[in-house]
C-alpha positions, 0 to 999 in steps of 0.5 A: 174068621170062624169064631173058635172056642176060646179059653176063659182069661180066669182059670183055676190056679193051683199051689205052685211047687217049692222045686225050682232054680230059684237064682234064675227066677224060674217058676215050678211046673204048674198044673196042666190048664183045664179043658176051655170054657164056653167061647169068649170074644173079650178079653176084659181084666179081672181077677183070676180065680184060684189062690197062689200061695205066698212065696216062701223061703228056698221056693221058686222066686225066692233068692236067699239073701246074699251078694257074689256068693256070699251071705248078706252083710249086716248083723243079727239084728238086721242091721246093715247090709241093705245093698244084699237085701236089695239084691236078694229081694230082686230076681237076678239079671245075670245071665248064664254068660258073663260077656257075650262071645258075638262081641269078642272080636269086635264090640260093634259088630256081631260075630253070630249074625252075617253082615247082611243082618247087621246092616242098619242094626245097632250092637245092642239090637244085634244081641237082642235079635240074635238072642231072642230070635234063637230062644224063641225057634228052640221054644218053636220046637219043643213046642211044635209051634207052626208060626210066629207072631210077633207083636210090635215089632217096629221096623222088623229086626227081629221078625226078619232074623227069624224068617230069613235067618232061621227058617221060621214062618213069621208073622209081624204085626205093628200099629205104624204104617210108617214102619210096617213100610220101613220094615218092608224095604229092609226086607227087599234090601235083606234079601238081595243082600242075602241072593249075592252073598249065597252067589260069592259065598255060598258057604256063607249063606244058611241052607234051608227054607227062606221065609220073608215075614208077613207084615200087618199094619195091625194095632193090638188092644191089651183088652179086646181079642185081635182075630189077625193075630190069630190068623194062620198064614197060609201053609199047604197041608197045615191044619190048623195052626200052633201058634208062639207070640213073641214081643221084644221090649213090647210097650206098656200094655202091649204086654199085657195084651201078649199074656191075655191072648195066651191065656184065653186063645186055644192056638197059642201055644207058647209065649216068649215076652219081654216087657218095657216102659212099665209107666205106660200100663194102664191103671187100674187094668194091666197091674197087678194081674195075679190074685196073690199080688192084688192080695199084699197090702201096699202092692200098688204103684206109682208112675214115678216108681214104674217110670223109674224101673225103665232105667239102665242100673248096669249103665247108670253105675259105670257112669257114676264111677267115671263121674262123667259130666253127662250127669248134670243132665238130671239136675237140668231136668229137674231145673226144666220141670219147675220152670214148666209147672210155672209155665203150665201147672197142667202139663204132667210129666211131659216127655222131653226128647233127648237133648245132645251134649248137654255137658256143654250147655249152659242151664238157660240153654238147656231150658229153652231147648226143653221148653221147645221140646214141648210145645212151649215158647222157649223165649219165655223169660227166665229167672236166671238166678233161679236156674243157677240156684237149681244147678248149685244142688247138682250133687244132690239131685244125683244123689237122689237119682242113684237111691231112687234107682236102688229101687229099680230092679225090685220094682221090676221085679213085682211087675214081673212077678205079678205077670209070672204067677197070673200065667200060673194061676191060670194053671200055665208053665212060666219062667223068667229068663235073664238072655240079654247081656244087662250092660247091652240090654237093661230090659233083659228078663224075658218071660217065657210060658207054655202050655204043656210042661218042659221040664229041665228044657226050660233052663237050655233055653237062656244058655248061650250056644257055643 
């Protein structure tokens, strides 16, 4: 490909606004980006040059200190009401609908997608596709983007709802061969699914262009500039090509790599990204990102804190009020962290795939199934004794589990926040949006970029149409 002027990652920020929908963790509008500097072919972390002033109360980010509408408990001195505090600190995660129409009728099945879009697809991927998919050809036509990338995509779901659910030219780009393959059948199997409906039912079927995705096997790097992520796909008549990046749930520094191409690459129009697995980005490198997060004493944080703002609040809270047995999963994983540091001091954080039904086990069983899950020998001897030690703590080891996750959405929130005003430092439009139902879909915040304001459209973007 041609090498193309690029924009410089570091752009002149100015100060943000204090207009704004505070409660919808909505960014002002920023000053429009400056002309792009001398072309550049890397896209190396550093620090954005321009200053971001603090967030000050009633400005954009800031929610005042309250709980269902009203003012935080505690009294004059500060006493009490910690909960409100927390909530008031902590960007919202309630959407602009309380429960989603699509599952009205059935809890399992989405009413907004036909059955042919369902096909291998879980409820809660069902309501992140739709979602997404329809924020991001709304975002397509404001913007007058002329295709989509979408990066990381996994096995297509998104990518395929919206080229052949919603007429847009999609490019879908995954490191995993396996699952650009896996993605590919699904695509040949949609598609005659969709020919027979249109056959019986054509009523049924959407009318209008039918785009298949075009998948890569493509691994894109949070630091070095990915030129077949920026190619167009070919289009009669087209110019040159406008392009929206979109990642659902997009891992770690993946993300990051999202804001970088935004930032730096003239054809990168918009940006609709929504994050996960924080306790994967790169440290130092992928946080913080902002000057003004890099400026607060103390912004730093641990794996521990960023592995924990991965959890399910929403769902952890119901579990807790049912007190369901599935709970002593913590006290087992804790039980199996010790007996591996004794085994092998060196192996950190080891990820241990999920072992079903634990409820039903007893704690040695538990341990010799996780042991096998990473490469141990899980006929070691065990000190039973121990074990049953460990398991007599249970209540506090839950105990100490719910006050971490207190702490999740707030974690969540600077990461986020950090990402926000980078794109506003570099003088972008950026806005957090709560699309997904949080009982669904934990991960619901999108971040959502352009670079030319849209005003009030921003906030029809995270409505739900009827």
């Amino acid at each position: 490909m041609q090498a193309q002027a690029r924009a410089d990652v570091c752009r002149d920020g100015k100060n943000a606004g204090d207009n704004g929908k505070a409660a919808g963790a909505h960014a002002p509008a920023a000053p429009p980006p400056q002309a792009a500097r001398p072309a550049t072919r890397r896209i190396f972390h550093g620090q954005p040059v321009g200053h971001t002033p603090p967030l000050m109360a009633r400005s954009t980010g800031w929610t005042e200190p309250t709980t269902a509408g009203h003012p935080a408990a505690g009294d004059a001195e500060g006493r009490g009401g910690n909960e409100s505090t927390a909530c008031a600190l902590a960007f919202t995660r309630t959407p602009g609908f309380h429960t989603p129409s699509e599952f009205l009728e059935n809890p399992s099945q989405s009413s907004r997608l036909t059955a042919p879009f369902r096909k291998h697809v879980k409820p809660k991927k069902q309501h992140e596709i739709r979602r997404l998919g329809e924020l991001v050809k709304k975002l397509s036509d404001l913007t007058g983007c002329t295709q989509v990338v979408d990066v990381g995509s996994g096995q297509g779901h998104l990518s395929r709802f919206m080229s052949l659910g919603l007429g847009l030219m999609v490019k879908s780009l995954e490191g995993n061969q396996r699952l650009v393959k896996r993605a590919q059948h699904l695509d040949q199997e949609l598609l005659k699914a969709l020919d027979k409906m249109e056959k019986r039912h054509p009523k049924m079927v959407q009318r209008g262009p039918r785009h298949r995705p075009h998948h890569v096997v493509q691994w894109v790097s949070p630091t070095t500039l990915c030129e077949e992520l920026l190619l167009p796909l070919e289009r009669p008549g087209q110019s040159s090509a406008r392009l929206l990046l979109t990642g659902l749930h997009a891992c770690g520094d993946l993300s990051v790599a999202l804001l970088r191409h935004f930032c730096c690459c003239p054809e990168v129009v918009a940006l609709a990204s929504v994050g996960c697995c924080y306790m994967k980005l790169s440290d130092p490198g992928s946080y913080p990102l902002s000057q003004w997060i890099a400026g607060l004493p103390g912004h730093e944080l641990p794996y521990r804190l960023r592995e924990g703002a991965c959890h399910a609040l929403e769902d952890y809270a119901e579990r807790l009020h049912k007190a369901e047995p599935g709970l002593q999963t913590h006290c087992f994983r804790a039980a199996l962290e010790t007996v591996i540091r004794q085994v092998c001091p060196e192996l950190r954080r080891p990820g241990v795939q999920g072992i079903p039904r634990v409820h039903e086990l007893k704690i040695e069983e538990y341990v010799k199934q996780g042991l096998k899950r990473v490469g141990l020998d899980p006929q070691l001897p065990l000190d039973l004794a121990a074990l049953q030690a460990h398991q007599a703590q249970e209540n506090r080891v839950v105990a100490f589990f719910s006050l971490a996750l207190l702490l999740a959405p707030l974690v969540e929130t600077l990461i986020l926040l950090d990402r926000m005003l980078y794109l506003q430092e570099q003088g972008f439009y950026a806005e957090l949006l709560p699309i997904f139902s949080p009982e669904l879909s934990p991960r619901n915040l999108v971040l959502v970029a352009t670079k030319t304001p849209l005003g009030q459209a921003f906030s029809t973007l995270e409505t739900e149409d009827n």
